[in-house]
C-alpha positions as CSV (number, residue, x, y, z in Angstrom):
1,X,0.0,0.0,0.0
2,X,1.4,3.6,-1.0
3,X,1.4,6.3,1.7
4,X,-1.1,8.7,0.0
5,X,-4.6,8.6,2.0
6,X,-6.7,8.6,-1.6
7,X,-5.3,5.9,-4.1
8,X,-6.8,5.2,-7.6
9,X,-7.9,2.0,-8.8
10,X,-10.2,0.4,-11.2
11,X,-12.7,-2.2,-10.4
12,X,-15.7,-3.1,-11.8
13,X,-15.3,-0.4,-14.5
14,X,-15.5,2.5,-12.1
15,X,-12.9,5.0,-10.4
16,X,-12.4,3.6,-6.9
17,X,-10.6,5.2,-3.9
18,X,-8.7,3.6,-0.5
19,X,-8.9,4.9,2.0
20,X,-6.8,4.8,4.9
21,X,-5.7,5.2,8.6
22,X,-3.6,8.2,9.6
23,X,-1.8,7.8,12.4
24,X,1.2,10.7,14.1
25,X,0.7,12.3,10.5
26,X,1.5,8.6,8.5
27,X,-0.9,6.9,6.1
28,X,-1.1,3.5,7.3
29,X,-3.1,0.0,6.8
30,X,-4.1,-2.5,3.9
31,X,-7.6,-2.1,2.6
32,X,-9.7,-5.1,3.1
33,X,-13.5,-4.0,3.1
34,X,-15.4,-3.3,0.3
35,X,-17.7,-0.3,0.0
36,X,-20.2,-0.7,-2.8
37,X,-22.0,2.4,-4.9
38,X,-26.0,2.0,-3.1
39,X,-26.9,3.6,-6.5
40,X,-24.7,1.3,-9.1
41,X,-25.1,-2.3,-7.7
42,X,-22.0,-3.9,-8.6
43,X,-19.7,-0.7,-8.4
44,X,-17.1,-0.2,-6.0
45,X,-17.2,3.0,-4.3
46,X,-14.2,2.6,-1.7
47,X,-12.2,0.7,0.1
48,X,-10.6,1.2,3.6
49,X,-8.8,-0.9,6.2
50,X,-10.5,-2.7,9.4
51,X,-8.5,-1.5,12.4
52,X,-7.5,-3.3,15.4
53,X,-7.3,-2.4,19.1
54,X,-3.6,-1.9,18.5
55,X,-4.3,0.9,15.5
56,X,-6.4,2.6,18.4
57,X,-3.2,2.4,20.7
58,X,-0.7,3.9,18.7
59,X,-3.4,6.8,17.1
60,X,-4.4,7.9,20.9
61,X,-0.6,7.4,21.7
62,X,0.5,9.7,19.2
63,X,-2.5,12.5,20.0
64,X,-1.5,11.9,23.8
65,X,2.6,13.0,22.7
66,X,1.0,15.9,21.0
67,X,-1.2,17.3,22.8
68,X,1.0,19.6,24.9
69,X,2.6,21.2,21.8
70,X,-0.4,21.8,20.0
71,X,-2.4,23.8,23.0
72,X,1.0,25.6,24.0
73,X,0.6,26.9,19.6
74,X,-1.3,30.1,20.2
75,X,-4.7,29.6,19.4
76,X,-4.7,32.5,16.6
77,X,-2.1,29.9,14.8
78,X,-4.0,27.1,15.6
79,X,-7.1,29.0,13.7
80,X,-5.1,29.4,10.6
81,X,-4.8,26.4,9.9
82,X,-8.5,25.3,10.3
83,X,-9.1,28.5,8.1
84,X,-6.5,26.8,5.5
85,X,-8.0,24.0,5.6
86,X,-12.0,25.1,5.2
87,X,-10.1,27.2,2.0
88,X,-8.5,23.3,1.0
89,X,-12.2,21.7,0.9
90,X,-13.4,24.4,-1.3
91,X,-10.8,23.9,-3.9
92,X,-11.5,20.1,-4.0
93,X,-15.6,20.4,-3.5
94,X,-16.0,19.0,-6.3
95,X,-14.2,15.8,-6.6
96,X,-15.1,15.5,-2.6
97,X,-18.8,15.4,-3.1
98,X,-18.8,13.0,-6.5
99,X,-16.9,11.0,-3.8
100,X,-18.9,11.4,-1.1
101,X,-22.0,10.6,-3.6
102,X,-20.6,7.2,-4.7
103,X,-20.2,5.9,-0.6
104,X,-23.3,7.5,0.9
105,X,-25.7,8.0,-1.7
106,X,-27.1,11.9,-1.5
107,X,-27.8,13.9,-4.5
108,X,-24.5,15.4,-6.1
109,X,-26.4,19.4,-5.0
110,X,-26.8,18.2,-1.5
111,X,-23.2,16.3,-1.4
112,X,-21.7,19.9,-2.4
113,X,-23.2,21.5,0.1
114,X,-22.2,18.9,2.8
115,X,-19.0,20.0,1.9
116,X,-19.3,23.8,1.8
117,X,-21.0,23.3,5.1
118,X,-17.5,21.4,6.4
119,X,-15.7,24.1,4.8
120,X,-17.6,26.7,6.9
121,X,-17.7,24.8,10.2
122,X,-13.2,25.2,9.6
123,X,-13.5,28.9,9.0
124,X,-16.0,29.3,11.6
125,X,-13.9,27.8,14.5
126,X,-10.7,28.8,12.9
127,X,-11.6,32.4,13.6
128,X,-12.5,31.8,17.1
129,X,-8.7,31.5,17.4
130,X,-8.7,35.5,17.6
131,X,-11.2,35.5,20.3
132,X,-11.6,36.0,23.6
133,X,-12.3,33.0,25.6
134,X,-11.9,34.0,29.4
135,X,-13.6,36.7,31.6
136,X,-12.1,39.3,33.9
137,X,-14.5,39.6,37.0
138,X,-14.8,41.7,40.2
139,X,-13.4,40.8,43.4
140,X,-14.7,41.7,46.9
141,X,-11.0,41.5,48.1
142,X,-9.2,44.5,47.7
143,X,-6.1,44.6,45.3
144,X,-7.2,41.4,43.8
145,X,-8.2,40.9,40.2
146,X,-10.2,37.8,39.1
147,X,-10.1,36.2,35.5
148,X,-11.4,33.0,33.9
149,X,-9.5,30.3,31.8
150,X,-10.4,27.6,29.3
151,X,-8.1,24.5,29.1
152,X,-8.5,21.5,26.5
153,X,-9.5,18.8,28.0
154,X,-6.5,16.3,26.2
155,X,-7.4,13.9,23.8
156,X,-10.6,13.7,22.5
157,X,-12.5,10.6,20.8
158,X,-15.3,10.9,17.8
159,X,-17.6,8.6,16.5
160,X,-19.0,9.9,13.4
161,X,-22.2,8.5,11.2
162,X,-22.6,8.1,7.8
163,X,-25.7,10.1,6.9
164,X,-23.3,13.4,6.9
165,X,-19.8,12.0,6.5
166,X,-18.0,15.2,6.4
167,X,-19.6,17.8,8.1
168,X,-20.2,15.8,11.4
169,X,-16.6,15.1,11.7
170,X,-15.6,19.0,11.2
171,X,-18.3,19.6,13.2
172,X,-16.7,17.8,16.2
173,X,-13.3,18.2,14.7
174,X,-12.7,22.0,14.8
175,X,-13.8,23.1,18.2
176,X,-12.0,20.4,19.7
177,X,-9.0,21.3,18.0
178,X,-9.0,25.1,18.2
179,X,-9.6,24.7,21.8
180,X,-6.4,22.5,22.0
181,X,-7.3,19.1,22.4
182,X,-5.8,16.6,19.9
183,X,-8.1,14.2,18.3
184,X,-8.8,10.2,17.6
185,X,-11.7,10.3,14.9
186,X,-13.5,6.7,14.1
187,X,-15.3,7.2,11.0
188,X,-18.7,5.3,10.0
189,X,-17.4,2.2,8.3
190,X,-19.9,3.2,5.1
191,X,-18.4,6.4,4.5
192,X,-14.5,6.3,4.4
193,X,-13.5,8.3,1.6
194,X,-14.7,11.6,3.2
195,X,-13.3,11.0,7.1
196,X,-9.9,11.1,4.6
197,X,-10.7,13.8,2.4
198,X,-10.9,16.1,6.2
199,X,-8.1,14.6,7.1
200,X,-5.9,15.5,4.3
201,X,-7.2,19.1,4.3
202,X,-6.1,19.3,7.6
203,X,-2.4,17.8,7.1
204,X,-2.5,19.8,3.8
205,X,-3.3,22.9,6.0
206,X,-0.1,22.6,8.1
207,X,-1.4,20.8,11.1
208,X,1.6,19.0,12.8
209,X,1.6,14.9,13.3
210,X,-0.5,13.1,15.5
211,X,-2.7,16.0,16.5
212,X,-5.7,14.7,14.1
213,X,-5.9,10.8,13.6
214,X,-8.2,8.7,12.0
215,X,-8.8,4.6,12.5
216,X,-11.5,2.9,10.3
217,X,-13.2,0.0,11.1
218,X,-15.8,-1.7,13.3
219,X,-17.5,-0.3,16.2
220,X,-17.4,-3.0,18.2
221,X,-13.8,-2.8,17.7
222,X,-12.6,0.1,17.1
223,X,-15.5,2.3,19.2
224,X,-14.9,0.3,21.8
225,X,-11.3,0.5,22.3
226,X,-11.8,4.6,22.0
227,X,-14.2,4.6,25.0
228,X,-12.6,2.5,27.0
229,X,-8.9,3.9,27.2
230,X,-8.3,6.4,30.1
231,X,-5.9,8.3,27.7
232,X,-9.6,9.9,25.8
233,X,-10.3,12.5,28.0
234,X,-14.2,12.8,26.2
235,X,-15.8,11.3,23.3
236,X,-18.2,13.0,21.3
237,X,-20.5,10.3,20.0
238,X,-24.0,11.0,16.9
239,X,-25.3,7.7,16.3
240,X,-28.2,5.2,17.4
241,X,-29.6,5.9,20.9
242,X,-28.6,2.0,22.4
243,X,-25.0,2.2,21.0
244,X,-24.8,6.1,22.7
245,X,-26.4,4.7,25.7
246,X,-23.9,2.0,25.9
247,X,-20.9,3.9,25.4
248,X,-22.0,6.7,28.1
249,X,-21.9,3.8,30.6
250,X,-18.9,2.8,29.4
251,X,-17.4,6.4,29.8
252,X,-19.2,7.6,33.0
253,X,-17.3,4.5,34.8
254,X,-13.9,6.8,34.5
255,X,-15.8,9.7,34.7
256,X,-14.3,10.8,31.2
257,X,-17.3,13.7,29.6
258,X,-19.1,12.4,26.8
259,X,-21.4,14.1,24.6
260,X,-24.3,12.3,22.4
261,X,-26.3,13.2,19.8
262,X,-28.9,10.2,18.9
263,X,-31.9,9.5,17.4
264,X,-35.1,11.6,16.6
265,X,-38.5,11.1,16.3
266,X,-39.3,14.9,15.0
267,X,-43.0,16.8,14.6
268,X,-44.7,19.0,12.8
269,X,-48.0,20.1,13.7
270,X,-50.3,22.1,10.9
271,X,-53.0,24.3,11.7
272,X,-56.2,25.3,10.2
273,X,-54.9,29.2,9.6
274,X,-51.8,27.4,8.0
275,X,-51.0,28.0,4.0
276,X,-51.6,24.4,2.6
277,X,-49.4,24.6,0.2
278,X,-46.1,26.7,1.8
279,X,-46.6,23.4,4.7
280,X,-46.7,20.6,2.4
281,X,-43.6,22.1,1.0
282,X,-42.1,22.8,4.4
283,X,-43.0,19.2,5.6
284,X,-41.8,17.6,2.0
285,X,-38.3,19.3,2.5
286,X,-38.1,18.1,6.3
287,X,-38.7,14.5,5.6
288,X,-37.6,13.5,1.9
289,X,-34.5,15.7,1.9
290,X,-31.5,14.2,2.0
291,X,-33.8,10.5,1.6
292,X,-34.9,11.4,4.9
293,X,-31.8,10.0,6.6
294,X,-31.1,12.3,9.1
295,X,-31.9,12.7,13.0
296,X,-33.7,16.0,12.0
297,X,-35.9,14.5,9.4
298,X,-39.4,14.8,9.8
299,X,-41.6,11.8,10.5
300,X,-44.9,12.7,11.6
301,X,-47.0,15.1,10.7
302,X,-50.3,16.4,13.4
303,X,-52.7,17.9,10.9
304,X,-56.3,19.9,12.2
305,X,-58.9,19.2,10.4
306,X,-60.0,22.4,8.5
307,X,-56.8,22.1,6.3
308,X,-56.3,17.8,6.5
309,X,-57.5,17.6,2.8
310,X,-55.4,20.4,1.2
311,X,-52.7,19.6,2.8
312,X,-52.6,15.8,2.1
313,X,-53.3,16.4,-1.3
314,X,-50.4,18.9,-1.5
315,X,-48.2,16.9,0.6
316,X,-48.3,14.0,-2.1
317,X,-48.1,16.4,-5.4
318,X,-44.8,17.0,-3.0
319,X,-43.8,14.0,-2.4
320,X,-44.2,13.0,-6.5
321,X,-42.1,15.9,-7.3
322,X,-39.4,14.2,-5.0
323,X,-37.7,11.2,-8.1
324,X,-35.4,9.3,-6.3
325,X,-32.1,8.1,-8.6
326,X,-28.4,8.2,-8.8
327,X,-27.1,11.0,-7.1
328,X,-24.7,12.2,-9.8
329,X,-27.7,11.8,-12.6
330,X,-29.5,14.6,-13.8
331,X,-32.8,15.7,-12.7
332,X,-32.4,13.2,-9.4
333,X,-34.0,14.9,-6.3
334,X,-33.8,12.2,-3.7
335,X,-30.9,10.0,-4.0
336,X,-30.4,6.5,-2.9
337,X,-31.1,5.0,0.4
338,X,-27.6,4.6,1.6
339,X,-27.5,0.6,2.5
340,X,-29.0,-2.6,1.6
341,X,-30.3,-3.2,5.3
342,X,-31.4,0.5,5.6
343,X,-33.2,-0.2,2.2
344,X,-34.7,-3.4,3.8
345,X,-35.6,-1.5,6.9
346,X,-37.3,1.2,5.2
347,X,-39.7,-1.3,3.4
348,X,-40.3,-3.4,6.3
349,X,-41.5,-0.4,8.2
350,X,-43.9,0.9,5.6
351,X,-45.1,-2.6,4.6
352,X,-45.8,-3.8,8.5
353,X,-48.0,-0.4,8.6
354,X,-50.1,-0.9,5.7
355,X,-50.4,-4.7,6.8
356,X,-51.8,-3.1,10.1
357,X,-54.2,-1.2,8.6
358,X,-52.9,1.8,7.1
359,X,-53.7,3.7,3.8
360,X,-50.2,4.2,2.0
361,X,-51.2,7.7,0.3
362,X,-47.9,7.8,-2.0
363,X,-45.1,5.3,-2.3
364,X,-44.2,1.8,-2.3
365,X,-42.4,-1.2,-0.7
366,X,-42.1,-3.2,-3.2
367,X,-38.4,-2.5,-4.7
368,X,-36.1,-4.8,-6.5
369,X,-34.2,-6.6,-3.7
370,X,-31.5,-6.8,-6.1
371,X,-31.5,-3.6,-7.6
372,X,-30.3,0.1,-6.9
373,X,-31.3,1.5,-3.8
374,X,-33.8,4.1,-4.7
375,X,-37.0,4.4,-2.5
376,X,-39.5,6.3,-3.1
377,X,-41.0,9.3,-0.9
378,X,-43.7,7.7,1.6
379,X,-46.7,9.1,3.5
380,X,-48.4,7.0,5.8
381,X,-52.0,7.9,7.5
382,X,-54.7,5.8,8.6
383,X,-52.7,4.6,12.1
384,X,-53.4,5.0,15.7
385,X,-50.9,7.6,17.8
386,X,-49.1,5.0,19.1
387,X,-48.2,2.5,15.9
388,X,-44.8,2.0,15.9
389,X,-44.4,4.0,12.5
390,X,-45.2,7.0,14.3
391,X,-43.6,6.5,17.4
392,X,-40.3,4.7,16.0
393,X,-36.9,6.0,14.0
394,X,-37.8,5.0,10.7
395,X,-34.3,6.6,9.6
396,X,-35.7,7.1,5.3
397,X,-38.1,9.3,3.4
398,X,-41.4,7.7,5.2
399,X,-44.1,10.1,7.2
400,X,-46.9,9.8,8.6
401,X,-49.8,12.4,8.8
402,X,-52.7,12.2,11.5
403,X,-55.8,14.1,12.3
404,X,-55.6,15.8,15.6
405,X,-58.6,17.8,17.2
406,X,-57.2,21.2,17.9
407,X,-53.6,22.8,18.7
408,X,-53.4,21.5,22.4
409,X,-54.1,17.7,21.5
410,X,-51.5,18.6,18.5
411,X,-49.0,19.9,21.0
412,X,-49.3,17.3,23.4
413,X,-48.7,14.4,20.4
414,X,-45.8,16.5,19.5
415,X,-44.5,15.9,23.2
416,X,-45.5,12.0,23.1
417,X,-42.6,10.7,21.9
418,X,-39.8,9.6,23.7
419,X,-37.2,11.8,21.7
420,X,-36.7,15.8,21.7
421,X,-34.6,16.8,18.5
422,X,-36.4,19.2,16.7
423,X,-40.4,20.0,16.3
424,X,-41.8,22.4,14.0
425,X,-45.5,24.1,13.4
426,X,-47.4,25.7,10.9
427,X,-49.0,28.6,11.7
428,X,-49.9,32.4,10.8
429,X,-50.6,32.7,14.6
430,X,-47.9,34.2,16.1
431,X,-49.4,33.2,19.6
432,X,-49.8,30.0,19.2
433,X,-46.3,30.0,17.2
434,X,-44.7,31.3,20.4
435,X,-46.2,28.8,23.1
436,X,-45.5,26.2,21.1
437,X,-41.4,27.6,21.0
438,X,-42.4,27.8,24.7
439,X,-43.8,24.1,25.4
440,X,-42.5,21.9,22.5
441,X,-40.2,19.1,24.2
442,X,-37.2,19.3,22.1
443,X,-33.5,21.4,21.3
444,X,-34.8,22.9,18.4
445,X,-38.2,24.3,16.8
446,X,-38.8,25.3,14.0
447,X,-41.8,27.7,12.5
448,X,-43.2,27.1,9.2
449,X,-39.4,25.8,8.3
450,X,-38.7,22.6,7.8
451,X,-37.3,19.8,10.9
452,X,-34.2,19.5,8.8
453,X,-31.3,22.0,8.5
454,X,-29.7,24.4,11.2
455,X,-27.3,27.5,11.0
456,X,-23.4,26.7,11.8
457,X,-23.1,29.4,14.4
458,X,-26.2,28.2,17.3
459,X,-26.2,25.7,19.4
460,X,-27.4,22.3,18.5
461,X,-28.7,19.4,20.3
462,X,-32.0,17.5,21.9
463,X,-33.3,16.2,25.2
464,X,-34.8,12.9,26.2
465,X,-33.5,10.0,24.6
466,X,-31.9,12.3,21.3
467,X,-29.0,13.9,23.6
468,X,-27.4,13.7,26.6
469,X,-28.6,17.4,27.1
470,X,-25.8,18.6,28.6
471,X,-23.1,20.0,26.5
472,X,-24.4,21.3,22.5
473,X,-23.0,21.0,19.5
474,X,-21.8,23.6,16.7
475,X,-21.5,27.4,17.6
476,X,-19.7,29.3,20.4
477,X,-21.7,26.6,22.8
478,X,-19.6,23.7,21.1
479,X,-16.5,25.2,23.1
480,X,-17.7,24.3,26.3
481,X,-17.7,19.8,25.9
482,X,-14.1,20.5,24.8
483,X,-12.5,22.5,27.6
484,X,-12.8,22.7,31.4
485,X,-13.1,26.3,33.2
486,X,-10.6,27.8,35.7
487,X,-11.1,30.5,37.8
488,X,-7.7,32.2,38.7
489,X,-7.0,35.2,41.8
490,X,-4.2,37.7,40.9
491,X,-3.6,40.1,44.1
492,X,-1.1,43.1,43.9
């Protein structure tokens, strides 16, 4: 194996890439699993290694050695390199997201943006290195100043997921490192290429060896090992609620911070005074965007009855308008679900709900088992509150839509659920728009927008079983996980 983290190959008649490890600034391991295009059956869309226990040893090993260097670099020249490297991913957008297409399935517009979005996140914390990050407070001694301190924590662990293979990682990559914590990332074994696309942008950029590595492989291996070294200092963790729930315990043991970001189960409730139209289109955008394979998709829809009618029947000349295809194919607006089991679990869900007695307004379950991944957009109605297709992740472009009496009954199924990501309303009331900001269970709301999407510089996160609610993501607020306060008395 060469030491360059993207090598070209041909196999099965399309361009392929390896991906793989880099550990105290090396490119390291033998590529041995097979990543497969979810749109192009047959076509190899990457490879990348499986690492071991002892790959996670030598990556934290290296971050541990250094650490000390890179928060002693002051943080204005640790910002310019993040800034280079946000300026890196721009140059190579392109040929990132075609990648990034190939492993994870999203359409080629949405891929771009993924990476403009990374890109951002960079620049974003990267200027942060000019910034204050300490107060100066009074005293009620005399002669005695007091001031406040952050400190990195050490070294930090990420899990990423697959559903946003590049900007998750910068998300949890650049206030970690601008705050002066070195960093272990384990990528989502679907996704490799784009883990190592960061990773070279940030090598590119300048940053010295070992202070960003990156181990592919299996959770259960790799994950694992992260977790449960007393070297990681935190782990920031987005994934599946039961694999988040069992790495806090595994964390909380040492007493080592953790921060997770999980599943959703998001809202939207539409009211009579509602436009039908502008809420179909909000609701459309929230749950077949991105093939409705994110934690802020929406997946279930409270509808009053006044506006029911117009609104389903807009809601379907939506979801119509929504063709699912290859992601780098023209006129694609939905592109493929982004596994074979995901596929599988997307039409088990829809099929056990229309054999239980729901009306399947638009969609099907019914694809070829054997073909390309595509799925259609799905709306489900005709179910009681508490059928598991409302009340479970469904984790693809399915909805459901339900009759509800009034807002109060609407805001209290909002709040039935036993996850808090985001919840969004309808409305030209701006009333009822503001009690439900005020009463919605969840870390983000949304009026007449749409579940899905959030601003780079505000705080980010859930509550019940979608977070552990205590430190949030992206913004200024992303600082705080990373770093530990001090509180320091100067007298003269």
């Amino acid at each position: 194996m060469t030491s360059t983290a993207l090598e070209t190959t041909i196999t099965n008649d399309a361009e392929t890439s390896t991906a793989q490890h880099l550990i105290n600034g090396r490119w390291l391991g033998d590529a041995d699993t097979q990543r497969m295009n979810p749109a192009r059956p047959g076509e190899l869309a990457a490879l990348s290694p499986s690492g071991t226990a002892e790959d996670v040893d030598a990556a934290i090993t290296a971050a541990a050695a250094a650490q000390s260097s890179w928060a002693g670099m002051p943080a204005p020249s640790r910002g310019a390199i993040l800034i280079a490297a946000g300026n890196l991913l721009i140059e190579r957008q392109a040929a990132i997201a075609e990648d990034l297409v190939r492993e994870e399935g999203k359409t080629l517009a949405e891929a771009k943006g993924e990476v403009k979005r990374a890109s951002d996140v960079l620049r974003f914390f990267g200027s942060l290195g000019w910034a204050a990050t300490g107060e100066v407070l009074p005293s009620g001694l005399p002669d005695t100043t007091i001031t406040t301190r952050r400190e990195p924590l050490g070294v930090i662990g990420l899990i990423t997921p697959w559903n946003f293979p590049i900007a998750i990682p910068a998300w949890k990559t650049a206030p970690a490192l601008i705050s002066g914590n070195t960093v272990v990332i384990k990528p989502a074994e679907l996704t490799p290429l784009s883990a190592n696309h960061l990773a070279r942008a940030l090598q590119d950029a300048g940053l010295p060896a070992g202070v960003f590595n990156v181990v592919h492989g299996k959770g259960r291996v790799v994950g694992d090992a992260l977790a449960r070294d007393p070297r990681i200092a935190g782990m920031s963790f987005t994934g599946s609620t039961n694999v988040g729930l069992g790495l806090q315990e595994i964390l909380n043991a040492r007493r080592a911070r953790v921060q997770l970001e999980m599943g959703g189960k998001n809202g939207v409730l539409v009211l009579d005074d509602a436009d039908a139209r502008k809420a179909a289109q909000v609701v459309a955008a929230g749950a077949f965007g991105l093939t409705g394979q994110a934690c802020t998709a929406t997946s279930r829809v409270y509808v009053t009855p006044g506006i029911r009618a117009a609104f389903t029947e807009a809601l379907i000349e939506e979801a119509a308008a929504y063709t699912s295809g290859d992601g780098l194919g023209s006129g694609t607006r939905m592109g493929a679900v982004v596994s074979r089991q995901q596929f599988e679990q997307d039409q088990a869900a829809v099929r056990s709900a229309v054999e239980r007695g729901a009306t399947l307004l638009h969609g099907s379950y019914d694809g070829d088992p054997n073909g390309p991944l595509f799925f259609p957009a799905a709306i489900l109605t005709d179910l009681p509150m508490d059928d598991a297709a409302v009340t479970e992740e469904i984790f693809g472009p399915v909805v459901t839509v339900l009759e509800v009496a009034d807002y109060e009954v609407g805001l209290n199924a909002i709040n039935d659920s036993r996850y808090g990501l985001t919840a969004g309303i309808c409305t030209d009331s701006l009333a009822l728009a503001t009690d439900f900001a005020a009463r919605a269970q969840a870390g983000v709301i949304k009026v007449n927008r749409p579940t899905a999407g959030l601003d780079l510089n505000v705080p980010f996160g859930g509550v019940k079983d979608s977070s552990t609610n205590t430190f949030r993501e992206q913004g200024r607020s992303a600082l705080d996980f990373y770093t530990w306060g001090k509180t320091v008395y100067t007298g003269v």
